[in-house]
Backbone as CSV, one residue per row, in Angstrom:
resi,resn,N_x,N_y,N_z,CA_x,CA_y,CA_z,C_x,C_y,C_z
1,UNK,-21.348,29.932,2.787,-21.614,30.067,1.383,-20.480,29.388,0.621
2,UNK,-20.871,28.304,-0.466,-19.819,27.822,-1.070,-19.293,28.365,-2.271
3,UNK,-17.640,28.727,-2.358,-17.485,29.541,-3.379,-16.848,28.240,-4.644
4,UNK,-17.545,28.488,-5.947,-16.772,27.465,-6.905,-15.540,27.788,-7.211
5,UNK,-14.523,26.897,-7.062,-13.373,27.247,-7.461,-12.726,27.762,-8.751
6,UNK,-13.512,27.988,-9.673,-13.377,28.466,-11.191,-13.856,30.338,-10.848
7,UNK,-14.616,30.412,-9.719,-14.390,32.225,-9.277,-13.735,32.466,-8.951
8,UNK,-12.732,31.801,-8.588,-11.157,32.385,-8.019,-9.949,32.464,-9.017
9,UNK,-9.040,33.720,-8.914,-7.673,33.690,-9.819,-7.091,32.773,-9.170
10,UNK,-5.900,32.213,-9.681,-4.901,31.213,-9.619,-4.462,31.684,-8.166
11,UNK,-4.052,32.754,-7.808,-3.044,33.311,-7.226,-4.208,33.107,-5.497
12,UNK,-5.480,33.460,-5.763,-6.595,33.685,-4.670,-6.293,32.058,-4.438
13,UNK,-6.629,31.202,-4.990,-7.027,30.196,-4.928,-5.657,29.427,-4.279
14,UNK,-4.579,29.574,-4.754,-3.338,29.399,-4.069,-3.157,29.470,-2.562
15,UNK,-3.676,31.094,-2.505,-3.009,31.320,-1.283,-3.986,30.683,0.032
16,UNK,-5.449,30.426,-0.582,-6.458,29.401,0.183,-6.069,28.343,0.489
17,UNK,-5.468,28.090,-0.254,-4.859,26.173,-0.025,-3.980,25.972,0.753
18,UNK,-2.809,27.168,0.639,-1.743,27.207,1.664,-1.890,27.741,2.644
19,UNK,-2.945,28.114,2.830,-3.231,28.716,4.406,-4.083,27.128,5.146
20,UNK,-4.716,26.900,4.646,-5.124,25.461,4.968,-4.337,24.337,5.205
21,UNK,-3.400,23.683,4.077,-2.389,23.438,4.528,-1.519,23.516,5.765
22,UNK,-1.314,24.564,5.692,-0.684,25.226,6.864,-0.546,25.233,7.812
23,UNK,-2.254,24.947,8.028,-2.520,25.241,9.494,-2.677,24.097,10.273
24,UNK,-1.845,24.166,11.904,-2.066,23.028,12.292,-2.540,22.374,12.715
25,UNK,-2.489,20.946,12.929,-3.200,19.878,12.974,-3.932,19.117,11.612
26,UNK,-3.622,19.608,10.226,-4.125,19.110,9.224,-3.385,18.031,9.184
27,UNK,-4.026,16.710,9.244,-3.284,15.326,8.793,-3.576,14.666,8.008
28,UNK,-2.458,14.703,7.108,-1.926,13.912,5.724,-1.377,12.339,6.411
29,UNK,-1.949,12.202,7.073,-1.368,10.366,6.830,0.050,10.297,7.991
30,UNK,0.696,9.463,7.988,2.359,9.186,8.353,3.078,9.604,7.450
31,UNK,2.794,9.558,6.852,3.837,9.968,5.696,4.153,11.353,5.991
32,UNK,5.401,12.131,5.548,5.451,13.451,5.413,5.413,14.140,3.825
33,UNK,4.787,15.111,3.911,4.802,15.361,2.598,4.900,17.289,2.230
34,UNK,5.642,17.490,1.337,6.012,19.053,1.411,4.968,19.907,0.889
35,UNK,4.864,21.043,0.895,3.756,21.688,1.005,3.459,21.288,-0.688
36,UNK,4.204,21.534,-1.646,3.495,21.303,-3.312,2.596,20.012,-2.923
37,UNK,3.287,18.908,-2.425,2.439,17.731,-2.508,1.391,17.989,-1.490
38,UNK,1.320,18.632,-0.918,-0.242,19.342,0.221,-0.994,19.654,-0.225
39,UNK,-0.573,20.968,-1.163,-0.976,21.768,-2.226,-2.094,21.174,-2.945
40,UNK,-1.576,20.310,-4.062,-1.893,19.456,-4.741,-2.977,18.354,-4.594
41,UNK,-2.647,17.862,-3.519,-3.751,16.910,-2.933,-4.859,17.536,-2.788
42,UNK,-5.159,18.429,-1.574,-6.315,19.591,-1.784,-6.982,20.391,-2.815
43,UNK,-6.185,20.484,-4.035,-6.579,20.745,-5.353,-7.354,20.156,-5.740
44,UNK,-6.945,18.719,-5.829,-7.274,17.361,-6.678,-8.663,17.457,-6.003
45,UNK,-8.986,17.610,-4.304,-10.294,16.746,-4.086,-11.068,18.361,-4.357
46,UNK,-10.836,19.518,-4.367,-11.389,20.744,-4.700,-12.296,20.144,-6.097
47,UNK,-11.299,19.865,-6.911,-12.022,19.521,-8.414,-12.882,18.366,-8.632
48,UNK,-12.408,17.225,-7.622,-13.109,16.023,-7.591,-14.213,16.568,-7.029
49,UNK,-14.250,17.289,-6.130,-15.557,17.750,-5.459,-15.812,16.898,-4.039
50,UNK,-14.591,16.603,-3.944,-14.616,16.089,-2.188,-14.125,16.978,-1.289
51,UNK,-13.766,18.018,-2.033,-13.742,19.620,-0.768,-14.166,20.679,-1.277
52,UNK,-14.519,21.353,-0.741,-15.226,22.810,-0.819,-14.427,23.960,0.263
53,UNK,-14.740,25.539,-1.244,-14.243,26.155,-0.170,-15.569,26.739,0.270
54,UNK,-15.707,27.077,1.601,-16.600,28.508,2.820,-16.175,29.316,2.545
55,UNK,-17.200,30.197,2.441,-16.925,31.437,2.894,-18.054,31.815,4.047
56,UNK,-17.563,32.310,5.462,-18.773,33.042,6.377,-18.474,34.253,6.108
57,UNK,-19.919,34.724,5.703,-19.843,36.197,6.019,-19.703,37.207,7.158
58,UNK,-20.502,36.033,7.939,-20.286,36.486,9.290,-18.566,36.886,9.793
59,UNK,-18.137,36.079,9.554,-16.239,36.192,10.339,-15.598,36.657,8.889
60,UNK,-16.062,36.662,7.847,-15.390,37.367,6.724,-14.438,36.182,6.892
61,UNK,-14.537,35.516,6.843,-13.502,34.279,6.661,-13.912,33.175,5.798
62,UNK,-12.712,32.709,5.131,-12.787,31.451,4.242,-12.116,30.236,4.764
63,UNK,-12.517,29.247,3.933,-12.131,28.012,5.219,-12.608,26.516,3.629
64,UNK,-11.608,25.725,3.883,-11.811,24.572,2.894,-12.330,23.233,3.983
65,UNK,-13.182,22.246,3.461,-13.998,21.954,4.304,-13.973,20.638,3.238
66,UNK,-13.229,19.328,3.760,-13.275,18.291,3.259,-15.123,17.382,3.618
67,UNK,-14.930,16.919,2.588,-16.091,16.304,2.641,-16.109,14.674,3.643
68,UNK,-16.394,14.262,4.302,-15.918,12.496,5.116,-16.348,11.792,4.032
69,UNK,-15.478,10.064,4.046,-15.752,9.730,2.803,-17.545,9.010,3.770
70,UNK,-17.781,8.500,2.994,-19.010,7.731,3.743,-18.817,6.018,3.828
């Protein structure tokens, strides 16, 4: 189920991103980049609408889910 990111407080929506972030194997490129600029990037395509967050009900879990470009 996709949740819009305008149903989430600042703080919910935060701590989604940095758990994503986070977790490993997410690759940002060669480059290294610190978590604000992680942060941020994932924001940007949230609003652009090149990521979405999940939610399964099944696992009660949420999960951000980039879109491939085509």
């Amino acid at each position: 189920m996709r949740i819009p990111i305008s149903s989430l407080s600042a703080d919910a929506l935060r701590s989604i991103i940095e758990a994503f972030v986070l977790r490993e194997g997410t690759d940002y490129g060669h480059q290294d980049h610190d978590l604000e600029a992680k942060c941020a990037a994932v924001r940007r395509q949230l609003e652009a609408g090149e990521a979405e967050i999940d939610f399964d009900p099944g696992s009660e879990s949420v999960d951000i889910r980039i879109h491939d470009a085509q």
